[in-house]
N, C-alpha and C positions, 0 to 999 in steps of 0.2 A: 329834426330827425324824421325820417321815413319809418313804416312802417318793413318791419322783414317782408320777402316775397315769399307765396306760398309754400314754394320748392326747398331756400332756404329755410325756416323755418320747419317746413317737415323732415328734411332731410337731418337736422340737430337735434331733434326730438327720436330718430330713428336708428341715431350710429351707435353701434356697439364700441367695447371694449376690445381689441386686438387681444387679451389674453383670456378671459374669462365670460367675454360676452353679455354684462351688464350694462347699461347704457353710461356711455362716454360723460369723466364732469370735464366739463370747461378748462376746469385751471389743471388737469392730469391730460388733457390729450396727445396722444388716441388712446389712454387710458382711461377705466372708471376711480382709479385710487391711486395712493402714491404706493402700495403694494403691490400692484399689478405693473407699477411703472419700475420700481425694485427687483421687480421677478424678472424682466424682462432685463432690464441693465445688466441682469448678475448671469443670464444667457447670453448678453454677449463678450460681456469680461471670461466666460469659461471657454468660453469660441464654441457654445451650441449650435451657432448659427454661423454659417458658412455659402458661399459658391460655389458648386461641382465648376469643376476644371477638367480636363482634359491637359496630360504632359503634351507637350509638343517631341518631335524626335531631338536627339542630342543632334548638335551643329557636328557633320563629317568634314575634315580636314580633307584638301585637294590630294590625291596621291601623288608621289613623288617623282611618277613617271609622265605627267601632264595630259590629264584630257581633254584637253583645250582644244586637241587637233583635228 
């Protein structure tokens, strides 16, 4: 086995927690715990977390006298 590369290596030692910002463990990522990994599951079962949409216009039916012409 090799040794890790610098970058790797620093970059594992440097990642945060996506919710509380304590350094990430291994077996929870991108979590530091299995409470952070909890807290975040039970936001998205509530649908806290979401995409902004824009509606589209409703679909206009062709008028009856044809502007096709």
């Amino acid at each position: 086995m090799s040794a890790p590369k610098p970058d790797e290596a620093k970059s594992a030692v440097t990642r945060k927690c996506v919710m509380c910002g304590k350094p990430q463990d291994e077996k929870f990522k991108p979590f530091c715990s299995k409470r952070c990994a909890d807290i975040d599951l039970g936001r998205w079962l509530k649908g806290s977390y979401s995409i902004p949409v824009e509606d589209l216009p409703e679909f206009e039916e062709p008028s009856e006298h044809g502007d096709a012409e």
